[in-house]
N, C-alpha and C positions, 0 to 999 in steps of 0.2 A: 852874775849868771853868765852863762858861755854856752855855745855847741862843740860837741867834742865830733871830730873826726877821723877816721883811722881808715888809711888809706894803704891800702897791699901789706899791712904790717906784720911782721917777722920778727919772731925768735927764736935763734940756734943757740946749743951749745954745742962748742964743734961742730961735728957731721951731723947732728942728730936736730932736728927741728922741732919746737916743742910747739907754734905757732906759725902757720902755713900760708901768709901771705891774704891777712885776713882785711875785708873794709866794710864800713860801719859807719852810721851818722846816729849819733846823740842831739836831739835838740835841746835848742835850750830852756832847761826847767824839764825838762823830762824825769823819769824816772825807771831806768831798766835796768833788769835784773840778767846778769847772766847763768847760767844753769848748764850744771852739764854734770858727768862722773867726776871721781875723782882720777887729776892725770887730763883732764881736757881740757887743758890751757886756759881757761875762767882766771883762774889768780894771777896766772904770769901778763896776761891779757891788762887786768886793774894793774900790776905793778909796773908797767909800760908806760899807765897811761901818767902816774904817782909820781916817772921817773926812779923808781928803786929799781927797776931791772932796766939797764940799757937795751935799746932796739936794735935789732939786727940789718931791716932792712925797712924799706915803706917810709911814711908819714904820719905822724900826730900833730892833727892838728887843733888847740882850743881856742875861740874865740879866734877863727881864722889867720892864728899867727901858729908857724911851722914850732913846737917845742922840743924837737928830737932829743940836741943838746942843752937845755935849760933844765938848773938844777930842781930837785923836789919845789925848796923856797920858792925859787922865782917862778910856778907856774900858778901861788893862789888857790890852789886845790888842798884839801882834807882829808884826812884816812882814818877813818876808825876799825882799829883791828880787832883779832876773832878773839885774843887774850885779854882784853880793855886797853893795856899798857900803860894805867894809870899810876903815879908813883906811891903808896904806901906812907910814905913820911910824908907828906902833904897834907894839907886839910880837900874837902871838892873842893872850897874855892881856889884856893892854888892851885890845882890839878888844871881847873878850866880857863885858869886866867895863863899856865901855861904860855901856851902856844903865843900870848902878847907881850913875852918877854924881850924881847926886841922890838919891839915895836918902837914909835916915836910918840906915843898916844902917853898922854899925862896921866900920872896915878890916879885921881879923880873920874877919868872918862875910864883909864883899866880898869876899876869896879864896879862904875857904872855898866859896863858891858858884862861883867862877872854876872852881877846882879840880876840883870834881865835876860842874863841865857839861864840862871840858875831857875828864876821863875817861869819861863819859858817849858824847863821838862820839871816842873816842879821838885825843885831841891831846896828853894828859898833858904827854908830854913834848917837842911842839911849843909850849909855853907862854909860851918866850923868845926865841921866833924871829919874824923878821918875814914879812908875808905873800907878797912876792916870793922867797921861799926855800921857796914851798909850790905844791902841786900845786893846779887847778882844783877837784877835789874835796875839797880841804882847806880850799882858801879857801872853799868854800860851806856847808862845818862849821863856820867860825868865825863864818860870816853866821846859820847856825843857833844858835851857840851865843849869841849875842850875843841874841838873839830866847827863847831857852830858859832863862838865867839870871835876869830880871826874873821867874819865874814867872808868868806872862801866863794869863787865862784862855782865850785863842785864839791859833791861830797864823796866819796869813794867809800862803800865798805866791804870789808871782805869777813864773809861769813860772821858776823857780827855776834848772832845769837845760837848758833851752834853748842857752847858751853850751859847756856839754860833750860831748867827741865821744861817739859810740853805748853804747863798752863802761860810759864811768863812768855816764853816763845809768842803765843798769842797775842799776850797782851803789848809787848816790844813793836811786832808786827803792826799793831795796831797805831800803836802811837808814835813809831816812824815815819807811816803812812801820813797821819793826823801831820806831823813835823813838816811834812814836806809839802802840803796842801797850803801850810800856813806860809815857808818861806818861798813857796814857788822854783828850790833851786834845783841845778841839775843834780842828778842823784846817779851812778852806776853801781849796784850793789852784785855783790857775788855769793851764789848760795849752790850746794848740793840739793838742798831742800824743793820740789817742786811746788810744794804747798808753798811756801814762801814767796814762789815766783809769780802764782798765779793770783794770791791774793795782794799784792804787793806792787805789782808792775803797770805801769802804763804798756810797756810795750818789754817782751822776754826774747834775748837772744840765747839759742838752744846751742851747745858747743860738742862736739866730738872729736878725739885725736889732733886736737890746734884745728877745724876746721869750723867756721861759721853751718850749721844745716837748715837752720832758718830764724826768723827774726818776722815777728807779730806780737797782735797784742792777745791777752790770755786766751781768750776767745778764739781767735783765730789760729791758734797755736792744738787748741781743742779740740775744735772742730772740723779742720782741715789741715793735719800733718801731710808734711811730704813725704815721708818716710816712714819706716817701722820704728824705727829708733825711739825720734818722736813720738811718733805715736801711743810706745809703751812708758817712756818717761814722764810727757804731761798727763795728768791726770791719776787720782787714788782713789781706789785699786787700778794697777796696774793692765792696761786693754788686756782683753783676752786672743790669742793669737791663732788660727784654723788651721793647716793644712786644705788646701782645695783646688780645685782645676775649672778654668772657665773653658768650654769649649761647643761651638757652633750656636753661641747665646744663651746657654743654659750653664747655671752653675752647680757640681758637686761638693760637700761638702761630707766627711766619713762620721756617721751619725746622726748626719742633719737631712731634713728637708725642706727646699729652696720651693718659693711660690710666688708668682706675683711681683718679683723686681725686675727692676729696670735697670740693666749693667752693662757696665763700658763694654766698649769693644777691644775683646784681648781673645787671646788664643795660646793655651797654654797651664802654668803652674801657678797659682795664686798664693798667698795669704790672706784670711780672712779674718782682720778685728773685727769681735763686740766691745764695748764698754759693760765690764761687768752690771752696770744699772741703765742699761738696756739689754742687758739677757735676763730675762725673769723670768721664777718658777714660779708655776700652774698652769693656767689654761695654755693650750697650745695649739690656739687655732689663730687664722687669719694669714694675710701674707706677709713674708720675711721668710724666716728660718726658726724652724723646730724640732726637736729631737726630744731624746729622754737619755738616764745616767742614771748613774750608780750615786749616792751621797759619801764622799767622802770624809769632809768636815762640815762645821760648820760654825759661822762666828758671829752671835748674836752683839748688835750693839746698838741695844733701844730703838731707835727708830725704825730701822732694818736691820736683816739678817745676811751676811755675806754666806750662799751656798756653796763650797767647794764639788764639781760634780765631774767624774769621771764620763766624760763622752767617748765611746772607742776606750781607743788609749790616749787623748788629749785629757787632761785636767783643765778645768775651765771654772770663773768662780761667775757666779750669779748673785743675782738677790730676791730677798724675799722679805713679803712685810716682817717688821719687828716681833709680834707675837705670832708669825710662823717659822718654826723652827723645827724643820726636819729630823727624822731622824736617821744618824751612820748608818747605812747600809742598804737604805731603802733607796726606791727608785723614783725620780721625779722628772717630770716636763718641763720642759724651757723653753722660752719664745723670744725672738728680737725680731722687732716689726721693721717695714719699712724704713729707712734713711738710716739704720743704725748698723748699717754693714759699712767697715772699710776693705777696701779693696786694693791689698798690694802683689806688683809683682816680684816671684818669688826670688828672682835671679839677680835682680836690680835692687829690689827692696822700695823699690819707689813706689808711691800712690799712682791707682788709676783711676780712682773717683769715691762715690757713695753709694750704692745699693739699698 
Protein backbone atom coordinates (compact mmCIF):
# COMPACT_ATOMS: atom_id res chain seq x y z
CA UNK A 1 0.00 0.00 0.00
CA UNK A 2 1.37 3.67 -0.58
CA UNK A 3 0.22 7.56 -0.61
CA UNK A 4 0.02 8.88 -3.89
CA UNK A 5 0.92 12.55 -4.36
CA UNK A 6 0.50 14.96 -7.12
CA UNK A 7 2.22 17.96 -6.69
CA UNK A 8 1.50 21.20 -9.37
CA UNK A 9 0.91 18.28 -11.95
CA UNK A 10 0.60 19.20 -15.70
CA UNK A 11 -0.36 17.94 -18.93
CA UNK A 12 0.22 19.62 -22.43
CA UNK A 13 -0.08 18.74 -25.76
CA UNK A 14 1.67 21.40 -27.33
CA UNK A 15 0.14 24.86 -26.40
CA UNK A 16 -2.80 23.40 -25.30
CA UNK A 17 -2.97 22.13 -21.55
CA UNK A 18 -5.20 19.38 -20.89
CA UNK A 19 -4.23 19.32 -16.80
CA UNK A 20 -3.55 22.80 -15.12
CA UNK A 21 -1.01 22.40 -12.61
CA UNK A 22 -3.11 20.24 -10.33
CA UNK A 23 -2.04 18.89 -6.38
CA UNK A 24 -3.63 16.15 -4.54
CA UNK A 25 -2.78 13.67 -1.50
CA UNK A 26 -4.17 10.19 -1.78
CA UNK A 27 -3.70 8.36 1.44
CA UNK A 28 -2.77 5.36 1.87
CA UNK A 29 -5.60 2.59 1.59
CA UNK A 30 -7.82 5.34 0.64
CA UNK A 31 -10.31 5.09 -2.00
CA UNK A 32 -11.14 8.18 -4.36
CA UNK A 33 -13.01 8.59 -6.91
CA UNK A 34 -12.41 11.08 -9.60
CA UNK A 35 -15.50 12.74 -11.34
CA UNK A 36 -15.99 15.04 -13.63
CA UNK A 37 -17.50 15.49 -17.63
CA UNK A 38 -16.32 14.08 -20.21
CA UNK A 39 -12.80 16.24 -21.60
CA UNK A 40 -12.01 17.00 -17.63
CA UNK A 41 -8.78 15.66 -17.36
CA UNK A 42 -10.06 12.63 -14.90
CA UNK A 43 -8.42 9.96 -17.24
CA UNK A 44 -5.23 11.78 -18.38
CA UNK A 45 -4.93 12.55 -14.54
CA UNK A 46 -5.15 8.21 -13.62
CA UNK A 47 -2.80 7.79 -16.75
CA UNK A 48 -0.11 10.11 -15.30
CA UNK A 49 -0.40 8.58 -12.33
CA UNK A 50 -0.05 4.58 -14.33
CA UNK A 51 2.87 6.34 -16.24
CA UNK A 52 0.90 5.74 -19.81
CA UNK A 53 0.82 9.49 -20.32
CA UNK A 54 4.19 11.16 -19.58
CA UNK A 55 3.92 14.34 -17.25
CA UNK A 56 4.51 17.63 -18.33
CA UNK A 57 5.35 19.35 -15.60
CA UNK A 58 4.97 19.11 -11.38
CA UNK A 59 5.53 15.91 -9.30
CA UNK A 60 4.24 12.21 -8.70
CA UNK A 61 4.80 11.12 -5.92
CA UNK A 62 4.02 7.14 -4.49
CA UNK A 63 5.14 6.07 -1.42
CA UNK A 64 7.19 9.30 -1.16
CA UNK A 65 9.59 8.38 -3.72
CA UNK A 66 9.46 11.00 -6.86
CA UNK A 67 8.07 8.54 -10.01
CA UNK A 68 8.01 11.12 -12.77
CA UNK A 69 10.47 8.96 -14.96
CA UNK A 70 9.70 5.22 -13.69
CA UNK A 71 8.35 2.97 -16.02
CA UNK A 72 4.40 1.64 -15.85
CA UNK A 73 6.46 -1.80 -14.21
CA UNK A 74 8.58 -0.40 -11.82
CA UNK A 75 5.94 1.78 -10.03
CA UNK A 76 3.84 -1.56 -8.60
CA UNK A 77 0.64 -0.13 -9.42
CA UNK A 78 -2.59 -1.77 -11.34
CA UNK A 79 -5.04 -0.80 -14.03
CA UNK A 80 -8.12 -2.21 -14.72
CA UNK A 81 -9.45 -0.72 -17.84
CA UNK A 82 -13.16 0.36 -19.13
CA UNK A 83 -12.76 -2.63 -22.09
CA UNK A 84 -11.53 -5.45 -19.43
CA UNK A 85 -8.58 -6.10 -21.88
CA UNK A 86 -8.79 -9.58 -21.08
CA UNK A 87 -7.31 -12.03 -23.70
CA UNK A 88 -10.08 -14.31 -25.27
CA UNK A 89 -7.65 -17.41 -26.06
CA UNK A 90 -6.90 -17.63 -22.40
CA UNK A 91 -8.72 -19.68 -19.83
CA UNK A 92 -9.60 -16.84 -16.25
CA UNK A 93 -7.01 -18.57 -14.84
CA UNK A 94 -4.44 -17.51 -17.40
CA UNK A 95 -5.87 -14.20 -17.76
CA UNK A 96 -5.26 -13.56 -13.94
CA UNK A 97 -2.11 -15.40 -13.45
CA UNK A 98 -1.11 -12.91 -16.34
CA UNK A 99 0.26 -10.13 -15.01
CA UNK A 100 3.03 -13.01 -12.90
CA UNK A 101 4.53 -13.81 -15.95
CA UNK A 102 7.62 -12.47 -15.17
CA UNK A 103 7.75 -12.67 -12.09
CA UNK A 104 10.44 -14.96 -10.13
CA UNK A 105 7.49 -16.55 -7.96
CA UNK A 106 7.72 -20.58 -8.59
CA UNK A 107 4.72 -22.24 -10.61
CA UNK A 108 3.45 -23.68 -7.31
CA UNK A 109 3.13 -20.19 -5.40
CA UNK A 110 1.84 -18.63 -9.32
CA UNK A 111 -1.39 -20.85 -8.77
CA UNK A 112 -1.38 -20.58 -5.51
CA UNK A 113 -2.01 -16.88 -5.80
CA UNK A 114 -4.36 -17.77 -9.06
CA UNK A 115 -6.34 -19.63 -6.89
CA UNK A 116 -6.91 -17.30 -3.96
CA UNK A 117 -7.55 -14.10 -6.14
CA UNK A 118 -10.00 -16.40 -8.13
CA UNK A 119 -11.82 -17.42 -4.80
CA UNK A 120 -11.37 -14.01 -3.43
CA UNK A 121 -14.12 -12.51 -6.42
CA UNK A 122 -15.51 -15.75 -6.76
CA UNK A 123 -14.56 -17.37 -9.94
CA UNK A 124 -13.09 -20.55 -8.19
CA UNK A 125 -14.59 -22.56 -10.23
CA UNK A 126 -14.68 -20.53 -13.39
CA UNK A 127 -10.84 -21.05 -13.49
CA UNK A 128 -10.91 -23.26 -16.67
CA UNK A 129 -13.16 -21.57 -18.63
CA UNK A 130 -12.64 -19.15 -21.25
CA UNK A 131 -13.96 -15.62 -21.12
CA UNK A 132 -16.61 -15.81 -23.99
CA UNK A 133 -18.40 -18.37 -21.78
CA UNK A 134 -18.72 -15.57 -19.14
CA UNK A 135 -21.02 -12.83 -18.04
CA UNK A 136 -19.98 -8.90 -18.34
CA UNK A 137 -19.59 -8.94 -14.72
CA UNK A 138 -17.43 -11.76 -14.67
CA UNK A 139 -15.24 -10.66 -17.29
CA UNK A 140 -14.55 -7.54 -15.09
CA UNK A 141 -13.67 -9.97 -12.13
CA UNK A 142 -11.06 -11.40 -14.18
CA UNK A 143 -9.91 -7.83 -15.29
CA UNK A 144 -9.81 -7.21 -11.51
CA UNK A 145 -8.24 -10.21 -10.62
CA UNK A 146 -5.62 -9.95 -12.94
CA UNK A 147 -4.66 -6.32 -11.38
CA UNK A 148 -5.25 -8.06 -7.63
CA UNK A 149 -2.74 -11.00 -7.93
CA UNK A 150 0.65 -8.93 -8.66
CA UNK A 151 -0.18 -7.55 -5.17
CA UNK A 152 0.08 -3.87 -6.37
CA UNK A 153 0.43 -1.19 -3.99
CA UNK A 154 -2.48 0.65 -5.91
CA UNK A 155 -5.22 0.05 -7.95
CA UNK A 156 -6.06 2.35 -10.68
CA UNK A 157 -9.43 2.06 -12.52
CA UNK A 158 -10.69 3.81 -15.16
CA UNK A 159 -14.40 3.81 -15.76
CA UNK A 160 -14.50 0.14 -15.08
CA UNK A 161 -18.19 -0.37 -15.30
CA UNK A 162 -19.42 1.94 -17.91
CA UNK A 163 -19.91 -1.08 -20.55
CA UNK A 164 -22.58 -2.92 -17.98
CA UNK A 165 -26.15 -2.43 -17.89
CA UNK A 166 -27.79 -0.58 -14.75
CA UNK A 167 -28.68 -3.73 -12.37
CA UNK A 168 -24.69 -5.25 -12.68
CA UNK A 169 -23.29 -1.60 -12.35
CA UNK A 170 -24.82 -1.96 -8.75
CA UNK A 171 -23.96 -4.84 -7.96
CA UNK A 172 -19.85 -4.24 -9.37
CA UNK A 173 -20.10 -1.14 -7.28
CA UNK A 174 -20.91 -3.14 -4.47
CA UNK A 175 -18.36 -5.66 -4.52
CA UNK A 176 -15.64 -3.31 -5.40
CA UNK A 177 -16.50 -1.59 -2.46
CA UNK A 178 -16.78 -5.09 -0.44
CA UNK A 179 -12.87 -5.79 -2.40
CA UNK A 180 -11.42 -2.92 -1.05
CA UNK A 181 -12.79 -3.01 2.67
CA UNK A 182 -11.13 -6.32 2.53
CA UNK A 183 -7.55 -5.60 0.98
CA UNK A 184 -7.45 -2.11 2.66
CA UNK A 185 -5.50 -0.81 -0.64
CA UNK A 186 -5.16 2.40 -2.24
CA UNK A 187 -7.79 2.64 -4.86
CA UNK A 188 -8.07 5.86 -7.47
CA UNK A 189 -11.02 5.14 -9.59
CA UNK A 190 -12.38 7.37 -12.45
CA UNK A 191 -16.01 7.54 -13.29
CA UNK A 192 -18.47 10.22 -15.31
CA UNK A 193 -20.96 8.52 -13.11
CA UNK A 194 -21.86 10.60 -9.90
CA UNK A 195 -23.77 7.77 -8.49
CA UNK A 196 -20.70 5.95 -8.66
CA UNK A 197 -18.69 8.49 -6.87
CA UNK A 198 -20.94 8.94 -4.15
CA UNK A 199 -21.71 5.51 -3.24
CA UNK A 200 -18.33 4.40 -3.77
CA UNK A 201 -15.86 6.96 -2.34
CA UNK A 202 -14.03 7.65 0.79
CA UNK A 203 -13.27 10.91 -0.21
CA UNK A 204 -14.46 12.34 -4.41
CA UNK A 205 -12.32 14.76 -6.31
CA UNK A 206 -14.66 16.78 -8.61
CA UNK A 207 -12.57 17.91 -11.96
CA UNK A 208 -13.47 20.59 -14.53
CA UNK A 209 -11.36 21.81 -17.66
CA UNK A 210 -7.89 20.04 -16.09
CA UNK A 211 -8.76 21.92 -13.02
CA UNK A 212 -9.20 20.36 -9.36
CA UNK A 213 -12.88 22.39 -8.00
CA UNK A 214 -12.88 20.61 -4.85
CA UNK A 215 -12.04 17.39 -2.94
CA UNK A 216 -14.35 15.92 -0.03
CA UNK A 217 -15.96 13.12 1.09
CA UNK A 218 -19.45 12.42 -0.42
CA UNK A 219 -21.24 14.15 2.13
CA UNK A 220 -19.44 16.98 2.07
CA UNK A 221 -19.24 17.41 -1.55
CA UNK A 222 -23.46 17.35 -1.02
CA UNK A 223 -23.88 19.34 1.41
CA UNK A 224 -21.60 21.99 0.93
CA UNK A 225 -20.43 22.80 -2.90
CA UNK A 226 -18.40 25.49 -3.59
CA UNK A 227 -19.69 26.05 -6.64
CA UNK A 228 -22.70 25.85 -9.09
CA UNK A 229 -20.87 23.41 -11.12
CA UNK A 230 -20.67 21.09 -8.20
CA UNK A 231 -23.39 21.61 -6.94
CA UNK A 232 -25.50 20.42 -10.03
CA UNK A 233 -23.21 17.57 -10.75
CA UNK A 234 -23.18 15.84 -7.13
CA UNK A 235 -26.20 14.56 -6.48
CA UNK A 236 -29.65 12.89 -8.65
CA UNK A 237 -31.73 14.77 -9.93
CA UNK A 238 -29.84 17.27 -10.75
CA UNK A 239 -30.04 20.70 -8.10
CA UNK A 240 -32.64 22.93 -9.20
CA UNK A 241 -31.13 26.36 -10.27
CA UNK A 242 -33.23 30.04 -9.32
CA UNK A 243 -32.48 33.19 -10.83
CA UNK A 244 -32.67 35.83 -7.81
CA UNK A 245 -31.32 38.96 -6.15
CA UNK A 246 -30.40 39.46 -2.53
CA UNK A 247 -30.59 42.95 -1.65
CA UNK A 248 -30.70 44.98 1.77
CA UNK A 249 -31.32 41.34 3.56
CA UNK A 250 -34.07 40.27 1.93
CA UNK A 251 -34.24 37.84 -0.93
CA UNK A 252 -36.40 37.67 -4.30
CA UNK A 253 -36.92 35.13 -6.04
CA UNK A 254 -39.56 35.38 -9.67
CA UNK A 255 -42.36 33.08 -8.42
CA UNK A 256 -41.38 32.43 -5.16
CA UNK A 257 -41.96 33.69 -1.67
CA UNK A 258 -38.91 33.94 0.69
CA UNK A 259 -39.94 33.85 4.70
CA UNK A 260 -38.04 33.38 7.62
CA UNK A 261 -34.23 32.80 6.57
CA UNK A 262 -31.40 33.71 7.66
CA UNK A 263 -28.96 34.89 4.56
CA UNK A 264 -25.44 35.78 3.96
CA UNK A 265 -24.46 38.99 3.48
CA UNK A 266 -24.32 39.72 -0.39
CA UNK A 267 -25.77 42.60 -2.28
CA UNK A 268 -26.55 41.86 -5.70
CA UNK A 269 -27.47 38.74 -8.37
CA UNK A 270 -27.89 35.39 -6.85
CA UNK A 271 -28.41 31.89 -7.92
CA UNK A 272 -30.76 29.97 -5.96
CA UNK A 273 -30.28 25.89 -5.49
CA UNK A 274 -33.04 23.54 -4.26
CA UNK A 275 -32.52 19.86 -4.26
CA UNK A 276 -35.23 18.64 -6.23
CA UNK A 277 -36.15 16.42 -2.65
CA UNK A 278 -36.19 19.36 -0.72
CA UNK A 279 -38.60 21.25 -3.02
CA UNK A 280 -41.93 19.43 -2.48
CA UNK A 281 -45.33 19.58 -3.67
CA UNK A 282 -48.42 20.43 -1.33
CA UNK A 283 -48.70 22.36 1.49
CA UNK A 284 -46.98 25.47 1.17
CA UNK A 285 -46.66 27.03 4.30
CA UNK A 286 -44.07 27.74 6.96
CA UNK A 287 -40.63 29.33 6.35
CA UNK A 288 -38.35 28.96 3.29
CA UNK A 289 -39.71 29.58 -0.03
CA UNK A 290 -43.05 28.82 -1.80
CA UNK A 291 -44.62 29.27 -4.88
CA UNK A 292 -47.06 27.46 -7.30
CA UNK A 293 -46.64 26.27 -11.29
CA UNK A 294 -47.95 24.91 -14.01
CA UNK A 295 -47.22 20.69 -13.99
CA UNK A 296 -45.24 20.07 -16.83
CA UNK A 297 -44.23 16.25 -16.52
CA UNK A 298 -44.10 14.12 -14.43
CA UNK A 299 -41.98 10.81 -13.44
CA UNK A 300 -43.50 8.32 -11.18
CA UNK A 301 -40.83 5.95 -9.65
CA UNK A 302 -42.60 3.97 -6.75
CA UNK A 303 -41.44 5.54 -3.95
CA UNK A 304 -41.70 9.11 -5.21
CA UNK A 305 -42.92 11.08 -7.88
CA UNK A 306 -40.28 13.44 -9.69
CA UNK A 307 -42.63 16.81 -10.36
CA UNK A 308 -41.50 18.70 -13.42
CA UNK A 309 -43.04 22.19 -12.69
CA UNK A 310 -43.04 25.33 -14.63
CA UNK A 311 -42.37 28.38 -12.03
CA UNK A 312 -42.40 31.71 -14.24
CA UNK A 313 -40.40 30.52 -16.88
CA UNK A 314 -37.87 28.49 -14.80
CA UNK A 315 -38.64 24.59 -15.00
CA UNK A 316 -37.87 23.30 -11.77
CA UNK A 317 -38.40 19.37 -10.75
CA UNK A 318 -39.81 18.63 -7.36
CA UNK A 319 -41.24 15.71 -5.60
CA UNK A 320 -43.87 14.15 -4.54
CA UNK A 321 -45.00 11.01 -2.53
CA UNK A 322 -45.14 7.86 -4.75
CA UNK A 323 -48.82 7.44 -5.12
CA UNK A 324 -49.33 11.32 -5.74
CA UNK A 325 -49.06 11.91 -9.16
CA UNK A 326 -50.25 15.04 -10.57
CA UNK A 327 -51.69 15.66 -13.30
CA UNK A 328 -50.06 17.71 -16.87
CA UNK A 329 -51.35 20.95 -16.73
CA UNK A 330 -52.57 21.55 -13.53
CA UNK A 331 -51.36 23.84 -10.96
CA UNK A 332 -49.51 22.86 -7.82
CA UNK A 333 -47.57 24.28 -4.58
CA UNK A 334 -44.10 23.76 -3.55
CA UNK A 335 -42.13 24.31 -0.56
CA UNK A 336 -38.43 24.17 0.50
CA UNK A 337 -38.01 24.75 4.25
CA UNK A 338 -35.32 26.23 5.87
CA UNK A 339 -31.52 25.09 5.32
CA UNK A 340 -32.44 23.80 1.81
CA UNK A 341 -31.66 27.02 -0.02
CA UNK A 342 -28.08 27.38 -1.75
CA UNK A 343 -26.96 30.40 -2.36
CA UNK A 344 -24.59 31.31 -5.15
CA UNK A 345 -23.23 34.25 -6.58
CA UNK A 346 -24.30 34.94 -9.98
CA UNK A 347 -21.07 36.35 -11.50
CA UNK A 348 -18.51 34.28 -9.79
CA UNK A 349 -20.61 31.24 -9.45
CA UNK A 350 -19.10 30.72 -6.05
CA UNK A 351 -21.26 29.76 -2.78
CA UNK A 352 -22.21 32.11 -0.25
CA UNK A 353 -23.61 29.80 2.23
CA UNK A 354 -27.19 28.02 3.29
CA UNK A 355 -30.48 29.73 3.55
Amino acid sequence: MAKIELQGLVKAYGNTRAVHGIDLTIEDGEFVVFVGPSGCGKSTTLRMIAGLEDISGGKLLIGDEVVNQREPKQRNIAMVFQNYAIYPHMTVGQNIGFGLYTSKLSKDEKQKRIEETGKILGLEKLLDRRPAALSGGQRQRVAIGRAMVRDPVAFLFDEPLSNLDAQLRSQMRMEIKSLHRRLGTTIVYVTHDQVEAMTMADKIVVMRDGNILQVGTPTDLYENPVDVFTARFIGSPSMNMMEGNLANGALSVHGLTASGLTLPVHDGKVLVGVRPHDFVVGDASGAGVSGSGVVEAVEPLGAETLVHVLIGKTLVTATAPGRVVPVIGSTVSVHAGIGALYLFDAASEKALGRA
